[in-house]
C-alpha positions in Angstrom: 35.9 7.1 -2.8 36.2 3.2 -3.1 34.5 1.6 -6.2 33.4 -2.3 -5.8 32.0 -4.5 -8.3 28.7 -6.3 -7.6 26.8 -8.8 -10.0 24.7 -6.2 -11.3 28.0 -4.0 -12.3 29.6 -0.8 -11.0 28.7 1.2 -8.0 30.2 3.4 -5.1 30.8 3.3 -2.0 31.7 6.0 0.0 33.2 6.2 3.6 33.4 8.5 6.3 36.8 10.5 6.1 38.8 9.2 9.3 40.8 11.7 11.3 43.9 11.1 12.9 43.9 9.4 15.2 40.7 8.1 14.4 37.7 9.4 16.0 34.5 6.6 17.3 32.3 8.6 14.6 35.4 7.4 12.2 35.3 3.8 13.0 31.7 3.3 13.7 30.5 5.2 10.8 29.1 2.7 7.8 30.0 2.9 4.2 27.3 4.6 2.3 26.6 2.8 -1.3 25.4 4.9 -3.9 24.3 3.5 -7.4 22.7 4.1 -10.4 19.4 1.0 -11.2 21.7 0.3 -14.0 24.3 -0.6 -11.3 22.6 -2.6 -8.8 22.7 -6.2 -8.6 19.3 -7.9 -8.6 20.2 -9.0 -4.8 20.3 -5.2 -3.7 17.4 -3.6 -6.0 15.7 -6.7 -4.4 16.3 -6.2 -0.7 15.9 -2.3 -0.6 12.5 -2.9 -2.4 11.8 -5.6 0.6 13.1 -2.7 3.1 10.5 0.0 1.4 7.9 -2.7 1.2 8.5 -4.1 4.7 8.3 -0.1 6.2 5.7 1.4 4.1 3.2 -1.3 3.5 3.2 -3.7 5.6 4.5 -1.7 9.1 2.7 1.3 8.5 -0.5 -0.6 7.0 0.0 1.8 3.8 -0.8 -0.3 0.9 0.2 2.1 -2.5 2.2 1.4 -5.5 5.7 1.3 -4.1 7.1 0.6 -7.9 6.6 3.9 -9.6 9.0 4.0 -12.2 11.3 6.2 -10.7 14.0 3.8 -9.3 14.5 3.2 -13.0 15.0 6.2 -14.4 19.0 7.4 -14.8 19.2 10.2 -12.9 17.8 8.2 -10.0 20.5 7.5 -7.4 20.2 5.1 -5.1 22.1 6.0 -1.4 21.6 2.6 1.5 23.9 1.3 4.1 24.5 -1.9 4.8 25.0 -4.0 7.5 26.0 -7.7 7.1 25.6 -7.4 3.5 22.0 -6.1 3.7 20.7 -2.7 3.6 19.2 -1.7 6.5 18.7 2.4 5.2 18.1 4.0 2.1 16.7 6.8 0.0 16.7 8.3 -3.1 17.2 11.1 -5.4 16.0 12.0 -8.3 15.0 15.3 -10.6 11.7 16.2 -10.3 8.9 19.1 -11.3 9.2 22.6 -10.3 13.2 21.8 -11.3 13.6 20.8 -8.0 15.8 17.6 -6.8 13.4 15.2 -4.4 14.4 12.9 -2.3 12.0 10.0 -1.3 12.0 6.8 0.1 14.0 7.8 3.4 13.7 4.4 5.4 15.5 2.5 8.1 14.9 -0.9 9.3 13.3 -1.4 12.6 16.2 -3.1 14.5 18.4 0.0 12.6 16.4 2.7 13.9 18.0 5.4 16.4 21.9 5.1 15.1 21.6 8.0 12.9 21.8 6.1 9.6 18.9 8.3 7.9 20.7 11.5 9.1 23.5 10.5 7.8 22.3 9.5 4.6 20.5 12.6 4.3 23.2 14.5 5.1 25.2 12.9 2.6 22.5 13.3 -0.1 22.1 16.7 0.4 25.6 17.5 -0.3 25.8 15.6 -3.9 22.2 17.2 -5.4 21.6 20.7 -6.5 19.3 23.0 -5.2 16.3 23.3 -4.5 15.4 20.0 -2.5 11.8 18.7 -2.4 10.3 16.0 -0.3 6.6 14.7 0.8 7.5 14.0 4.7 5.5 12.5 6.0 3.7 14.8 8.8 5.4 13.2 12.1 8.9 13.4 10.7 8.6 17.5 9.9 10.4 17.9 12.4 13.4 15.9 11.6 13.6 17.3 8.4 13.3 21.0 9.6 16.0 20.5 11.8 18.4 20.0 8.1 16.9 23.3 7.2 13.5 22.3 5.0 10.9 24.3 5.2 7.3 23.7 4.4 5.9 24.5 1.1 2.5 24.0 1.1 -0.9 22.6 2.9 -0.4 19.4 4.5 -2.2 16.3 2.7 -2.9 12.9 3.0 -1.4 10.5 0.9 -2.0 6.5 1.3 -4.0 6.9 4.5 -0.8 9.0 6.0 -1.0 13.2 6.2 1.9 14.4 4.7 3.6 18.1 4.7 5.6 19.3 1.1 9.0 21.2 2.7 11.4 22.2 0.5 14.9 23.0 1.2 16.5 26.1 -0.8 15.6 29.0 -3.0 12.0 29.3 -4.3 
């Protein structure tokens, strides 16, 4: 694990172990960031909002109030990959109700898209958080999320004009 300083202060970036000799997955593979709001310079915490903003509202025509408070909190982390210095994929994870872990936010930029970044994001959030795992996926993407092992959890329901199934991934 690599630690890097940014304006903002301390925060993490982890890489893909390589093997030897390298494998493609080894060299292509992007460093994932993860930070606490505390650690994020005001040039990231501003560009992943743009990301969410750019996805949620303005691609899927979803206005709702995409600063909720949560980014804040401390036991908020914040996982993105970059690319050229700008994140191009992100989520996050935070304790919720039901002491259940959520992760929300799961986005990738357009021009990103297809290259596996969210996977492997997911993937690597799933391995830092306890258990159980809750998310609001949205309905289209259930199936990408059942295929990490979450299972639905409830009735489907709209949210922001966009049905959306509650899957959870662990005991309960």
């Amino acid at each position: 694990m690599d630690r890097h300083h940014s304006a903002g202060g301390l925060s993490t970036t982890v890489s893909a172990p390589a093997a030897r000799p390298p494998s493609l997955a080894a060299v292509t593979t992007p460093p994932i960031h993860i930070a606490r709001f505390h650690e994020l310079s005001a040039r990231t915490f501003h560009d992943i909002v743009r990301l969410r903003l750019d996805t949620f509202i303005v691609e899927q025509d979803a206005p709702y109030h995409e600063l909720d408070g949560r980014d804040l909190l401390d036991s908020t982390e914040h996982l993105w990959v970059e690319i050229d210095g700008e994140p191009v994929s992100y989520l996050r994870t935070y304790p919720g109700p039901e002491a259940a872990t959520w992760i929300g936010r799961v986005v990738t930029a357009p021009a990103h898209r297809g290259r596996g970044l969210s996977t492997l994001l997911m993937h690597h959030a799933l391995d830092r958080v306890p258990r159980p795992v809750r998310i609001a996926a949205q309905e289209r993407l259930t199936p990408w999320y059942a295929g990490m092992g979450f299972e639905r959890c409830g009735p489907d329901f709209v949210e922001d004009g966009i049905a959306h199934t509650p899957m959870r991934l662990g005991p309960g």
